[in-house]
C-alpha positions as CSV (number, residue, x, y, z in Angstrom):
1,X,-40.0,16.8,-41.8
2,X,-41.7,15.0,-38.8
3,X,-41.1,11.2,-39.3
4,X,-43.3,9.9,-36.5
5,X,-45.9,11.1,-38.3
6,X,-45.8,7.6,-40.4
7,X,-46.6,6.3,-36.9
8,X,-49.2,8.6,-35.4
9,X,-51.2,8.5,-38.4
10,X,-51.6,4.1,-37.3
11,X,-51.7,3.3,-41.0
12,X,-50.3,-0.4,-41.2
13,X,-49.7,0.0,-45.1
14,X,-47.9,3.2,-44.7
15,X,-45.9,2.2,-41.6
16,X,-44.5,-1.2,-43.3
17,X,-43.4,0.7,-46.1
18,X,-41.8,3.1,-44.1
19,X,-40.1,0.6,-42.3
20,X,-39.3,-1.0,-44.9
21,X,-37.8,1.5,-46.4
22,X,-35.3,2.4,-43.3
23,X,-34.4,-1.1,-43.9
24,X,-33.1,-0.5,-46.9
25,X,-31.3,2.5,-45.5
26,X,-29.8,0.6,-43.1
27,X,-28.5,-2.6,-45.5
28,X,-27.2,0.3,-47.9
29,X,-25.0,1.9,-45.4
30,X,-24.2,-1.2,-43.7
31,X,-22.6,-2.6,-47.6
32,X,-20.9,1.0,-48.1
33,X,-19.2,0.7,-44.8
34,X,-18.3,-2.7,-45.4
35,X,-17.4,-2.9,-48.8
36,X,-15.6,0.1,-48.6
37,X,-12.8,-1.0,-45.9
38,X,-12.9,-4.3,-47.9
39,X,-12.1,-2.3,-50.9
40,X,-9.3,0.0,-49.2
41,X,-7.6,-2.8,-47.6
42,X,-7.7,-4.8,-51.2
43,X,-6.6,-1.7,-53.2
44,X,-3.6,-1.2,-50.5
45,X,-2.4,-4.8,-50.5
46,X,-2.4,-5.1,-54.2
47,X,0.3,-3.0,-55.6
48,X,2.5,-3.6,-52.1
49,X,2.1,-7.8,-52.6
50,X,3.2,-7.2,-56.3
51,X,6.4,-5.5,-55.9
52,X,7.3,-8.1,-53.4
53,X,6.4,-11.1,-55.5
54,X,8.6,-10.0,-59.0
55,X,11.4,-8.9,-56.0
56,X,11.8,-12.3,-55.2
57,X,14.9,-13.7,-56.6
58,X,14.3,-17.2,-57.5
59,X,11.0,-19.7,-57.3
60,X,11.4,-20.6,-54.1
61,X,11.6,-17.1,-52.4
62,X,8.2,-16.1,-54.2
63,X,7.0,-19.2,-52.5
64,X,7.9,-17.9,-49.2
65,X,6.2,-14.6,-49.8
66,X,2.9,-15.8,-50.5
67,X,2.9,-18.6,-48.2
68,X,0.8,-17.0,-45.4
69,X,-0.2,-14.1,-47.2
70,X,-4.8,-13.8,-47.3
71,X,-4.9,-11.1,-49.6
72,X,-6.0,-11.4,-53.6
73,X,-2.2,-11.3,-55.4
74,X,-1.6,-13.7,-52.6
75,X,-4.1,-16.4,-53.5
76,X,-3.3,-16.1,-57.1
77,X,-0.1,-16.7,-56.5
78,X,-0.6,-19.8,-54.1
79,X,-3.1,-21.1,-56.4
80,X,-0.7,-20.9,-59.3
81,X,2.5,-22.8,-57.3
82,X,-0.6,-25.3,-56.6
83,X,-1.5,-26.1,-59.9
84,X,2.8,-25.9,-60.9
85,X,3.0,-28.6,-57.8
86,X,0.0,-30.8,-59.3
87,X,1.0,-31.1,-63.1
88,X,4.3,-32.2,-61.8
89,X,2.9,-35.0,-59.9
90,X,3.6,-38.5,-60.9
91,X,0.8,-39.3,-61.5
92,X,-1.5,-37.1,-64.0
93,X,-5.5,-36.5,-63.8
94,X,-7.4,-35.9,-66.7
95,X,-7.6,-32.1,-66.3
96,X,-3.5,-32.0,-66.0
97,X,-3.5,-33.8,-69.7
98,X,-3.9,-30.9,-71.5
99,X,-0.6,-29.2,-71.0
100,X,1.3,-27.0,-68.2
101,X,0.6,-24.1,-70.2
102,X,-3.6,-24.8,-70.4
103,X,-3.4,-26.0,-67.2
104,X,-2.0,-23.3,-65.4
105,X,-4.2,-20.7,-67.5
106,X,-7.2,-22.6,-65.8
107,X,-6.3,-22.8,-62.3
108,X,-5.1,-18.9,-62.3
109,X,-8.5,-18.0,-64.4
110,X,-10.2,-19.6,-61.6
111,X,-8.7,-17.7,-58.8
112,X,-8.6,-14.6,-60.6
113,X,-12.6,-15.0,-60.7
114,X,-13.3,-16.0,-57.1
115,X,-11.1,-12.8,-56.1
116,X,-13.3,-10.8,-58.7
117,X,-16.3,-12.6,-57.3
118,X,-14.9,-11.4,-53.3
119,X,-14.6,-7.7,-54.8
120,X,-18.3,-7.6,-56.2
121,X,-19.9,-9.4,-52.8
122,X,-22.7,-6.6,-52.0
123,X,-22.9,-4.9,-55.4
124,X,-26.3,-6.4,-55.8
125,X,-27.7,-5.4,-52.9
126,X,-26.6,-2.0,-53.6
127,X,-28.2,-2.3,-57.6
128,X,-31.3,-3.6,-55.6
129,X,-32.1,-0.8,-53.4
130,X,-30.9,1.8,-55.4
131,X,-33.6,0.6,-58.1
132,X,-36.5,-0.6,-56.2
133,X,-36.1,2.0,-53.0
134,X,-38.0,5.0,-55.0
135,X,-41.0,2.7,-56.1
136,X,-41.0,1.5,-53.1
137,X,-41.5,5.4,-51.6
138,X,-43.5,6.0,-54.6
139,X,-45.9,3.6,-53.4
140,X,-46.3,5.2,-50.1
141,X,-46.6,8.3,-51.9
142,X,-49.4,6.9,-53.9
143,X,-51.3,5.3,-50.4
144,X,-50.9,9.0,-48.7
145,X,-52.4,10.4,-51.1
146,X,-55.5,8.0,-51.9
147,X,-55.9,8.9,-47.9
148,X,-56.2,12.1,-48.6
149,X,-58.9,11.7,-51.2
150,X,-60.6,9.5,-48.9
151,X,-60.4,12.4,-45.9
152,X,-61.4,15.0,-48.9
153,X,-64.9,12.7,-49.7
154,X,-65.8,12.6,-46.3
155,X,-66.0,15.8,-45.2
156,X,-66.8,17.1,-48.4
157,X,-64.2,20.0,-48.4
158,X,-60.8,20.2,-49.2
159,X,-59.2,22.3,-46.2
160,X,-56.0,22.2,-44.9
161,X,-56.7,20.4,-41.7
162,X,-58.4,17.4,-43.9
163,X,-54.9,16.8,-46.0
164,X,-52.7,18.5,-43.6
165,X,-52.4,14.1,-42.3
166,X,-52.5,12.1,-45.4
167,X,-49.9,14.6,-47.7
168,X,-47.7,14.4,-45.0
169,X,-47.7,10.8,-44.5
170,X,-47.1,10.7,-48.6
171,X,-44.2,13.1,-48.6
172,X,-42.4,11.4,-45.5
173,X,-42.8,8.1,-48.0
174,X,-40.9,10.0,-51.0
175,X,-38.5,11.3,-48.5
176,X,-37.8,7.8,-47.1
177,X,-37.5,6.2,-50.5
178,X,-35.0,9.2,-52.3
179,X,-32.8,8.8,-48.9
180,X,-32.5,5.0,-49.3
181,X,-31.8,5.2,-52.6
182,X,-29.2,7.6,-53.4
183,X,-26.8,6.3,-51.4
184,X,-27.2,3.2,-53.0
185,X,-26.6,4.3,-56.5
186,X,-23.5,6.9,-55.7
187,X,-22.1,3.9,-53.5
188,X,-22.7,1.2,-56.7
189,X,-21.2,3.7,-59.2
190,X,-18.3,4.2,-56.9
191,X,-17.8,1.0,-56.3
192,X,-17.6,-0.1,-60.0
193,X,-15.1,2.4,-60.4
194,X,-12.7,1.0,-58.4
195,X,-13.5,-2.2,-58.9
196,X,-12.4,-2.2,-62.3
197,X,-9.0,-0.8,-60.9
198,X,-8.8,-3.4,-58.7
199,X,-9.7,-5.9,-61.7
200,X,-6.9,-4.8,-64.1
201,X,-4.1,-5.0,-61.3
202,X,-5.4,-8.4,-60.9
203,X,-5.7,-9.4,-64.4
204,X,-2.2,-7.7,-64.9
205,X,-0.8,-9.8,-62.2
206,X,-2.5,-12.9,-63.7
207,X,-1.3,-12.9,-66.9
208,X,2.3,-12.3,-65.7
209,X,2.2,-14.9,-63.2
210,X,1.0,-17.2,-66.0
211,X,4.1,-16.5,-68.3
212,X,6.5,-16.9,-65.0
213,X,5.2,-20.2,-63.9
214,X,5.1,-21.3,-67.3
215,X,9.2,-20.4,-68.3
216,X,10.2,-22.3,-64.8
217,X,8.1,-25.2,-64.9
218,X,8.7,-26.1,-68.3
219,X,12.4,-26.0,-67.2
220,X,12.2,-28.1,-64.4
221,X,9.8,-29.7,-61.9
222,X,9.2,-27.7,-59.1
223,X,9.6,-28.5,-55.6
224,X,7.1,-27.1,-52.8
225,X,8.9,-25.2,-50.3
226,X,8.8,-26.9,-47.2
227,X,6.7,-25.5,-44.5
């Protein structure tokens, strides 16, 4: 399939379609590449960050672990010694009054949901393309063709020559539009996949954390490790 032949043919309709369909080709593989070393590294870090967070012996240690740590358990982690730190303030805001155990539900809801939030970061794009890319080839199937009828009423005979230009152009559209798009599906279906892996680790992780903070800070206030 010759693909300059979009451009030969001079048609502006036909050309921004195509083009805009290799940009959706491009913003799909450029999300797959992305989002799937983001989703390696994540899946990688996850289940090594665990063990050595319950490993720790005592608050303080699990402290240390986290500290510097940029990865999702990590951030739980830090968010939930945060809002541990905060209840135990002197003074109290109207969000601590609710209780330790409320209060650390909410702050380690919260960063469970900007981690999930992180892990779904291009999934729309992908749902995008992979749903409007063959319409979009569709339509330049459609304009190739209504070319062709045009080149058919002119010369007022339907030879090969006459269509040989127009079809073309319409099947290099439908080409254009199935190779933007099924990447973009297999990549959002694979992605969801793990995702939801990824997501019960995390929630796992959560609700564990939750029932640790909760048993030591009900014990005693915690002090921040110093840095």
């Amino acid at each position: 399939m010759n693909f300059m032949m979009v451009f030969e043919q001079n048609d502006p309709v036909l050309v921004s379609t195509f083009l805009l369909l290799v940009l959706f080709s491009l913003l799909t593989w450029f999300v797959i590449l992305l989002r799937g070393w983001f989703f390696l590294k994540t899946r990688g870090s996850i289940k090594t960050e665990i063990n050595s967070f319950w490993k720790a012996k005592n608050l303080d240690d699990a402290r240390k672990i986290v500290a510097k740590s940029n990865a999702p358990v990590g951030r739980m982690a830090q968010a939930g010694f945060k809002a541990l730190d905060e209840f135990h303030d002197n003074e109290k805001t109207f969000a601590e009054a609710c209780g330790l155990d409320d209060f650390l539900v909410r702050n380690i809801r919260n960063a469970l949901n900007m981690e999930m939030a992180r892990l779904d970061a291009g999934m729309t794009a992908l749902a995008s393309i992979g749903s409007t890319a063959p319409f979009v080839g569709l339509f330049g199937t459609v304009w190739g063709i209504y070319h062709a009828l045009l080149a058919i009423a002119a010369s007022g005979s339907a030879t090969l020559d006459t269509v040989a230009g127009p079809m073309g152009e319409a099947l290099v559209a439908t080409a254009a539009g199935l190779f933007a798009a099924i990447p973009a599906v297999l990549a959002y279906n694979a992605f969801i996949r793990g995702n939801k892996v990824v997501s019960n680790h995390l929630d796992n992780f959560a609700h564990d954390l939750h029932h640790s903070l909760l048993a030591f800070g009900s014990q005693t206030p915690q002090t921040p490790a110093k840095k």
